[in-house]
C-alpha positions in Angstrom: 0.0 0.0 0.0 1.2 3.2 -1.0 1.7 6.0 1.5 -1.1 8.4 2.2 -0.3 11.8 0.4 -2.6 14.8 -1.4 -2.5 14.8 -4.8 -3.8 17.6 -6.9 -4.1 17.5 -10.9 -4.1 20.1 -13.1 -7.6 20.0 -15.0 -7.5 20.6 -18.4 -10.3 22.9 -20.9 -11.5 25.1 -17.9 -10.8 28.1 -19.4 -12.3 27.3 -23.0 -9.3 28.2 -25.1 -10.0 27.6 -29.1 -8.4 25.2 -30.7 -5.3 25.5 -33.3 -6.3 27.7 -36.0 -7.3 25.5 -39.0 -7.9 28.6 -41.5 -4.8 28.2 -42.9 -4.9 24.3 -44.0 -5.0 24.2 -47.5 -6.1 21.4 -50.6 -4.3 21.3 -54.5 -5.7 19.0 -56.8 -3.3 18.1 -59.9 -5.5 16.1 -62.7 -2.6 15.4 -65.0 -1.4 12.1 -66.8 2.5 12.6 -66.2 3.0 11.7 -62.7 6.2 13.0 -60.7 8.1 9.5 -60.2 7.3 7.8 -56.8 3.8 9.4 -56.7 1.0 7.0 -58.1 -2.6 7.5 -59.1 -4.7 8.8 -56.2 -2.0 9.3 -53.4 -2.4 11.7 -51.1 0.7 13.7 -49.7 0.9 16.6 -46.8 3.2 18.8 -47.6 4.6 21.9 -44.9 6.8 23.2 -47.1 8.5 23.8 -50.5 11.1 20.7 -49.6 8.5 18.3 -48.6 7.2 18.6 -52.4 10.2 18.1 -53.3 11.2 14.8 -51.4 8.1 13.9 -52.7 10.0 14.0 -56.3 8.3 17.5 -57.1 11.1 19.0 -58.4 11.9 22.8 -59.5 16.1 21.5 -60.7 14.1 20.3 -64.3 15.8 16.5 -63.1 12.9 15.6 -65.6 13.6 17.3 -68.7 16.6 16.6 -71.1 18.4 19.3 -72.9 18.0 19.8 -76.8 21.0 19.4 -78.8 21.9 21.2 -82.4 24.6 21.4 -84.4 26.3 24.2 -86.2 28.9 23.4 -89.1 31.7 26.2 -90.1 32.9 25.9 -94.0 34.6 29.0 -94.2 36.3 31.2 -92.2 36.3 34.5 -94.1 38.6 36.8 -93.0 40.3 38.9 -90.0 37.7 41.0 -88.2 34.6 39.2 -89.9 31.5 39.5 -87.1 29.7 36.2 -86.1 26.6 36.2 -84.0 24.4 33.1 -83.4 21.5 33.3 -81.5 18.5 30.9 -80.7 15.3 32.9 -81.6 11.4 31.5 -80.7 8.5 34.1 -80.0 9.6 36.3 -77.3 12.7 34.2 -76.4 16.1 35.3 -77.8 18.7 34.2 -76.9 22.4 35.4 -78.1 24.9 32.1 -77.6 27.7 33.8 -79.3 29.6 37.4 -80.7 32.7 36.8 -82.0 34.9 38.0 -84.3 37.4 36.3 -86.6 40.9 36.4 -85.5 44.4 35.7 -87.2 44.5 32.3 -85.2 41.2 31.3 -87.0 43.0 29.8 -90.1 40.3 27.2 -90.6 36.8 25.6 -90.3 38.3 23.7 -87.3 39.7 25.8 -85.1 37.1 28.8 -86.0 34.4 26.2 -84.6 36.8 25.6 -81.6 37.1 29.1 -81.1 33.3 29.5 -81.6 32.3 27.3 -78.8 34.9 28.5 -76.3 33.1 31.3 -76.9 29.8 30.0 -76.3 31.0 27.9 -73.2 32.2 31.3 -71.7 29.0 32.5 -72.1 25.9 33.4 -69.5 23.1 31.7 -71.6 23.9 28.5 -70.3 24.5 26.7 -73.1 27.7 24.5 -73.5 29.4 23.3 -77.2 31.9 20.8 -78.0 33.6 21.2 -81.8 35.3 18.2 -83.5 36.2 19.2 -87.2 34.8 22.5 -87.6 30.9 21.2 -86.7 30.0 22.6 -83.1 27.3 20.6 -81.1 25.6 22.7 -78.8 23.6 21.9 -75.8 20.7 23.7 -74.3 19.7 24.0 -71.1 17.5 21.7 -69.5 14.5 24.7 -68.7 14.1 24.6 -71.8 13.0 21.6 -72.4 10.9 20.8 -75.9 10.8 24.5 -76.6 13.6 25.1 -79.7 12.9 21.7 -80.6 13.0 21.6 -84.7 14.5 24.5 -85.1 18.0 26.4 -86.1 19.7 28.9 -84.9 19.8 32.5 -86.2 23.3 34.1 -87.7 24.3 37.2 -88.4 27.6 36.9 -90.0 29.8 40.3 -90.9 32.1 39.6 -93.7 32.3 36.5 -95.7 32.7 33.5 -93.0 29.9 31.1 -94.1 28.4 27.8 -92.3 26.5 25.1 -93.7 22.7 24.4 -92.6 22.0 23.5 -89.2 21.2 20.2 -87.9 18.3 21.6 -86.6 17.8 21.0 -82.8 16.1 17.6 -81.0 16.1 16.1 -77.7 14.5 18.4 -75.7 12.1 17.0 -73.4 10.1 19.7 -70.8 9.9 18.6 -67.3 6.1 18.5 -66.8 6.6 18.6 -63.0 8.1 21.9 -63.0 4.8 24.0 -63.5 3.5 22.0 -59.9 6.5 22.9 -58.2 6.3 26.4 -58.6 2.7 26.4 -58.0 3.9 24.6 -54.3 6.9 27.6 -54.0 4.0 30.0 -55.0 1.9 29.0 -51.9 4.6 29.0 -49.4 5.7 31.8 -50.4 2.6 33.6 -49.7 2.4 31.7 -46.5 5.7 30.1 -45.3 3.3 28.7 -42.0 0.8 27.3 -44.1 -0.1 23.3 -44.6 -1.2 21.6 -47.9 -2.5 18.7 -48.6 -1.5 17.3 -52.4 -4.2 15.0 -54.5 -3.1 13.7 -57.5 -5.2 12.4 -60.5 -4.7 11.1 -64.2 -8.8 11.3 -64.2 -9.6 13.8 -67.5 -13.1 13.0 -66.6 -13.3 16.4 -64.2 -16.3 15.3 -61.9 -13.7 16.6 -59.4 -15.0 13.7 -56.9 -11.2 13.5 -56.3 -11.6 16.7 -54.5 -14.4 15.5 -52.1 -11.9 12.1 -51.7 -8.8 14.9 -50.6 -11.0 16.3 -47.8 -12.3 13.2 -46.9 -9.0 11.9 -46.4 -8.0 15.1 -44.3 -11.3 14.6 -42.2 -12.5 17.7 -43.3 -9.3 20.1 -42.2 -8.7 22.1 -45.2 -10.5 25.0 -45.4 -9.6 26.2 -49.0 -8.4 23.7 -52.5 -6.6 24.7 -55.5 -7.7 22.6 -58.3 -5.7 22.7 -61.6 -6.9 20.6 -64.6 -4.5 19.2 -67.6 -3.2 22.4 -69.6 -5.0 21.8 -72.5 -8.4 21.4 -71.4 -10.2 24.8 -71.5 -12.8 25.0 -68.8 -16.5 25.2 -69.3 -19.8 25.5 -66.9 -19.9 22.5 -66.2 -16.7 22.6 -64.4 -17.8 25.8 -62.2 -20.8 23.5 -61.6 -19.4 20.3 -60.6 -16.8 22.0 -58.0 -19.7 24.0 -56.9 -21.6 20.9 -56.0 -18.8 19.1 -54.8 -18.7 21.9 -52.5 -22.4 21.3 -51.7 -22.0 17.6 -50.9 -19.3 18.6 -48.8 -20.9 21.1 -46.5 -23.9 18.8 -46.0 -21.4 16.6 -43.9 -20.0 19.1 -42.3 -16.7 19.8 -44.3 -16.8 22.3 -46.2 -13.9 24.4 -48.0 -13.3 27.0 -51.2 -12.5 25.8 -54.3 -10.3 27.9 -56.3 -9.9 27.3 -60.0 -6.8 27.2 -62.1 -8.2 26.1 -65.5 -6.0 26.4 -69.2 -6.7 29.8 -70.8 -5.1 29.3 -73.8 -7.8 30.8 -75.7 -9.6 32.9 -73.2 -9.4 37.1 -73.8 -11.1 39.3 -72.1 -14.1 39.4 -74.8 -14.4 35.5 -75.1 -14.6 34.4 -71.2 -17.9 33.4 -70.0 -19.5 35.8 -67.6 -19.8 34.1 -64.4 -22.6 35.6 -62.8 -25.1 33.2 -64.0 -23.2 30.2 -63.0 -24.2 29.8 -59.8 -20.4 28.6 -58.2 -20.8 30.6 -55.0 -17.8 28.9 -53.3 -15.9 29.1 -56.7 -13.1 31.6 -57.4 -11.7 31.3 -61.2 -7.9 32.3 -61.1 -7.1 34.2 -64.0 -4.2 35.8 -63.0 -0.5 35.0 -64.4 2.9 36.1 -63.9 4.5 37.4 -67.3 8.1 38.5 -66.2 9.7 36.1 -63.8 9.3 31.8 -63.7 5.5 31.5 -63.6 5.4 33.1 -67.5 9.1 31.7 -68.0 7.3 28.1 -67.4 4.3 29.0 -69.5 6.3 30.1 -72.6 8.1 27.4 -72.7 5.8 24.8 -71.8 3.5 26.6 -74.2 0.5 26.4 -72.0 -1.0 28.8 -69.8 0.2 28.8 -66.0 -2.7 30.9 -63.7 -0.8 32.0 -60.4 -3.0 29.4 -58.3 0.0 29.0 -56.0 0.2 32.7 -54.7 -3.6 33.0 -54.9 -4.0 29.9 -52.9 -1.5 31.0 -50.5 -2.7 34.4 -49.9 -6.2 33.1 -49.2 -4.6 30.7 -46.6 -2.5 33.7 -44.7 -5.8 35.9 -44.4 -8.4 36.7 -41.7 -11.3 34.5 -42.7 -13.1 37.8 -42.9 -10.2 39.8 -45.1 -10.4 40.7 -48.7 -7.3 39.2 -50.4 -7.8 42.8 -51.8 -6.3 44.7 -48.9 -3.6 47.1 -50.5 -2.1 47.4 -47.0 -2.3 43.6 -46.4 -1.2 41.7 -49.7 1.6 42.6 -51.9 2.0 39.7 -53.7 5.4 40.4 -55.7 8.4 39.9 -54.6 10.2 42.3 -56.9 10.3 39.5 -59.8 7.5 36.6 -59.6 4.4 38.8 -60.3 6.1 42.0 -60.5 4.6 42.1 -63.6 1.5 40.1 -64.4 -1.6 39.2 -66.9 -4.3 37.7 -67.6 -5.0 34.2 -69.0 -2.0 33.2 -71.4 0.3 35.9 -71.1 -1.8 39.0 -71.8 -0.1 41.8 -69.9 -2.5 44.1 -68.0 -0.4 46.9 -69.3 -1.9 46.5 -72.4 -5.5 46.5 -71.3 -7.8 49.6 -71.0 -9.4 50.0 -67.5 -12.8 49.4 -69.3 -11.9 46.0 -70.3 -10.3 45.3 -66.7 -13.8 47.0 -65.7 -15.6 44.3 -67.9 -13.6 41.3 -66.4 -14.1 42.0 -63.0 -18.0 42.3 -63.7 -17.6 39.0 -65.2 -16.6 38.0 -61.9 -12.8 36.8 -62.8 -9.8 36.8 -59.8 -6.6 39.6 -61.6 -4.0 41.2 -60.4 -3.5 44.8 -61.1 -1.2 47.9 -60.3 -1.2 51.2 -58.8 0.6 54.0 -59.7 2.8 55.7 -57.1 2.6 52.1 -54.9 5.5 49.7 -55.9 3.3 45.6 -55.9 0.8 43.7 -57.6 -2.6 43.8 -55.7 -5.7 41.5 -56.1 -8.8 43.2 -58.2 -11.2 41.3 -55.5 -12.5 38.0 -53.9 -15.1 36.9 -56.4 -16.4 34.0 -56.8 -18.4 32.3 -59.8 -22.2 34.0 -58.7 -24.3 36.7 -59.1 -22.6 39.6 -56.9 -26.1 40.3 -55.1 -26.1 37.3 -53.4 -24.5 36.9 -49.5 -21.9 34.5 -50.4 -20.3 36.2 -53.4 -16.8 36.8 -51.9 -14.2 34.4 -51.0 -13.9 35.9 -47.3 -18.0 36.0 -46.5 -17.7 32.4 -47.3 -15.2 31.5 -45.6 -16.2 33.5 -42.5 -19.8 32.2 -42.5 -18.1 28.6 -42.6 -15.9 29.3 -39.8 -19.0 30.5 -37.8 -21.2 27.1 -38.7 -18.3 24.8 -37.9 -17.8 26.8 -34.3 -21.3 26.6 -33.2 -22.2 23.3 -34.6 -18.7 22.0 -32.1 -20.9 23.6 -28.9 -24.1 22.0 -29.6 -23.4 19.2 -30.4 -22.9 18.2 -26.9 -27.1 19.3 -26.1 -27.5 17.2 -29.0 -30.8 14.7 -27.4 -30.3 16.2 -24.4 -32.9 16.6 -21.8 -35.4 19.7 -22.5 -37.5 21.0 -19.2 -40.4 23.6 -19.7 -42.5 25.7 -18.0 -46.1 24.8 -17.0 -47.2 26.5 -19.8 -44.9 24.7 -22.5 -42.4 27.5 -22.3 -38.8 26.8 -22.6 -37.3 27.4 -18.9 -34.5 30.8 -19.1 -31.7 28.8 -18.2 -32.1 26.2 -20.6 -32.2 29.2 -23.2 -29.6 31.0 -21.5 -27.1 27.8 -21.3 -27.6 27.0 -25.1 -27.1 31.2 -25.9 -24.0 31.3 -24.2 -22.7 27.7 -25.8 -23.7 29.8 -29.2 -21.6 32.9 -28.1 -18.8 31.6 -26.9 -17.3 30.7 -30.7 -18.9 33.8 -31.5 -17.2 36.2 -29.3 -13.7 34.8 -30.3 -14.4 35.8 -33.4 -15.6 39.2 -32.3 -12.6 39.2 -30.8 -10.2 38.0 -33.2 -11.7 40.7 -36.0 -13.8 38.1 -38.2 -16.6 39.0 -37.5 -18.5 43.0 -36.5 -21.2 42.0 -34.2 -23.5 38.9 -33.4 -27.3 38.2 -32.2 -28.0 34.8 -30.9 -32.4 34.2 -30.6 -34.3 31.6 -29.1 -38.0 31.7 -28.9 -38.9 30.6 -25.4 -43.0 29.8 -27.0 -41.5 26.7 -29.3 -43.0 23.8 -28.6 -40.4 21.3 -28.3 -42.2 18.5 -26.8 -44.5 18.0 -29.8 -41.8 18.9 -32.4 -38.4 18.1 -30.6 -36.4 20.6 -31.9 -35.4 23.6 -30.9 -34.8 26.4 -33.6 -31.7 28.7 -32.9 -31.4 32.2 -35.0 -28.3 33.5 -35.6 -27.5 36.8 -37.2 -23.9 37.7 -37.8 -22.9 41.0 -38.9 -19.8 40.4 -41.5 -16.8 42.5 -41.8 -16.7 45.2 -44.5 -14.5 46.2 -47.0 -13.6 49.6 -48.7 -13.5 48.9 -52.2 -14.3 52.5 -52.8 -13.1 55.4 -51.1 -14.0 58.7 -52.5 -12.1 61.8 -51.2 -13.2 65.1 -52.4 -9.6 67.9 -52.4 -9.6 71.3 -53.3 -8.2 74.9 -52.8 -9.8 77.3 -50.3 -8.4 80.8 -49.1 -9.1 79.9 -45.7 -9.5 77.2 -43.2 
């Protein structure tokens, strides 16, 4: 027998703490054939950080691309002084691989090639060259991929050096996993703290019931999912509808989250897109925003398909406020100086070149941009919007979310009065502290809320005359007041000769 003694134990939930913050748990969805190697069909990864994708052999180092190879064949070497200049031209890509001029050592085809690709190999394009008997085989870097597949270079030759025809360049293979890993980078990025849960699916038939599967498997954690389809298939309603109802069968068990859509926009201008108020996705936003200047439109030039900035949008979702606009100038710069330092629309249609009455006419069409302001250095989100008409409650990304929160919250604190006993009055009345206990249990979640700026104000009502022993159930209203934003701010400035 043990020795007598007082023992006291610390008690734990006393002081009705809320639990770890979940807003930040995030979903992607990748429908796409080519799968990284090590990942199969259907798996299911968490990732809490760039590196994570990457162990998961979701690379950004192109391991799975192969350089293109060309070769370039020196017949004569013309004479002292003669300019040659070979460059590698494709749409908006040019690159210069070598300038050099003919010296008294260049005697021959031979040793002009060997001169010509130490030239090249000195060079900051990247690309290295070999020369064995005046032909020089060059080799392109890996990022590259497919992209100058087929073709030849470019020369501009001073003087009367001359080459024979190319052997025009082959080999290149893109690394398909490259446009996922920046998408990844792109979300922690935006938010280094965030989690993200990874689907992947070589379905093309887009029901999106992988997306429902993702949540399931998370037991209904994530509060927002990315979904990108194959580049190549352009989107259509019946997309917007399907994630909106996958969102709909979701909710009615309890899990809901935001789907955010990354479709191809190949095709899509400003003129073309569908206008999404009449579609009816109310928990849909439809990313068209891109990057043009840094590796997001890098990746989609060469790749040749259109890369939406799902990543960053994702990610800035994730680091908000339930009940903030991902609008917030003062919140949510979303360039770093390069990656979306300068940005489009769809497939690489600069905003720049867009008047603010078409910009007007896509953000009435209810798209997701990014635009600029003069005298602020950034890139900003044009709004929140989801697929719906913009009169409804749950047109915004962040009403959503907040009303979500608030379901989730006070569904957790009544569950436990869930066939619970129910006393009334003699007159069929419900008894005061019976209402009072199941307010309060409504207000607690309610008042963090309040408290933690996601929500302005609250009413919790019970109708005391309800007759619960005929009908038992007892109906709760709640009225929540949301958060605002200031999407327009009018300031009227003028002279005056006196104060």
């Amino acid at each position: 027998m043990a020795l007598a003694n007082v023992t006291v134990t610390k008690a734990q939930g006393g002081l009705g703490f809320p639990s770890t913050n979940q807003d930040m748990i995030s979903g992607l969805v990748i429908y796409d054939a080519a799968l990284p190697s090590g990942i199969a069909n259907g798996d299911v990864r968490t990732f809490y950080s760039v590196a994570d994708a990457e162990a998961a052999n979701i690379k950004g180092n192109y391991s799975g691309a192969t350089s293109g190879t060309g070769v370039i064949t020196s017949t004569a070497v013309g004479s002292v002084g003669d300019r040659v200049v070979v460059a590698l031209v494709n749409g908006t890509i040019s690159i210069t691989i070598c300038d050099y001029f003919v010296t008294s050592a260049d005697t021959t085809p031979t040793l002009l090639a060997a001169s010509l690709a130490g030239v090249i190999n000195q060079g900051k394009s990247g690309i290295t060259a070999t020369s064995v008997a005046g032909a020089i085989t060059f080799v392109i870097p890996k990022k590259y991929g497919a992209f100058f597949n087929t073709l030849s270079t470019t020369k501009i030759i001073t003087g009367t050096a001359t080459f024979a025809a190319d052997t025009a360049i082959s080999g290149g293979v893109t690394d398909n996993n490259k446009q996922y890993h920046y998408q990844i980078s792109e979300f922690f990025r935006m938010n280094p703290n965030g989690t993200l849960w990874l689907k992947w699916s070589t379905s093309t038939a887009y029901t999106f019931t992988e997306v429902s599967d993702l949540q399931n498997t998370a037991v209904g954690v994530i509060r927002q999912c990315g979904v990108i389809t194959d580049r190549g298939t352009v989107y259509t309603a019946s997309h917007v509808t399907a994630l909106q109802s996958i969102y709909n069968s979701l909710k009615a068990i309890d899990m809901p989250m935001e789907m955010i859509f990354a479709p191809e926009w190949s095709t899509a201008t400003v003129a073309t897109v569908t206008d999404l108020s009449t579609f009816g996705g109310s928990d849909v936003m439809m990313v068209a925003l891109c990057d043009i200047g840094g590796l997001g439109g890098f990746t989609a030039t060469v790749t040749a398909k259109s890369i939406p900035a799902l990543g960053a949008t994702l990610g800035t979702i994730s680091l908000a406020n339930v009940a903030s606009s991902i609008a917030d100038v003062g919140q949510f710069n979303v360039s770093n100086g390069i990656e979306l330092e300068s940005v489009g629309i769809f497939n690489l249609i600069n905003i720049n070149t867009l008047s603010v009455s078409a910009l007007t006419t896509l953000e009435n069409k209810r798209y997701t941009f990014l635009r600029k302001f003069i005298g602020r250095t950034g890139s900003y989100f044009n709004d929140d919007n989801t697929a719906v008409d913009p009169t409804t409650d749950y047109s915004k990304i962040r009403l959503n979310r907040t009303i979500d929160k608030a379901v989730r919250n006070v569904k957790a604190v009544m569950l436990p009065f869930l066939n619970s006993k129910v006393f009334v009055n003699s007159n069929g009345t419900l008894k005061s502290d019976l209402i009072d206990s199941y307010k309060a249990s409504c207000e607690n979640p309610l008042n963090r809320m309040q408290s933690n700026k996601e929500i302005s104000d609250y009413q919790v009502s019970i109708d005391p005359n309800q007759n619960v022993i005929s009908t038992s159930t007892i109906n709760i209203v709640i009225r929540i007041i949301p958060v605002g934003a200031a999407k327009f701010i009018n300031v009227t400035i003028g002279f005056t000769t006196k104060l």
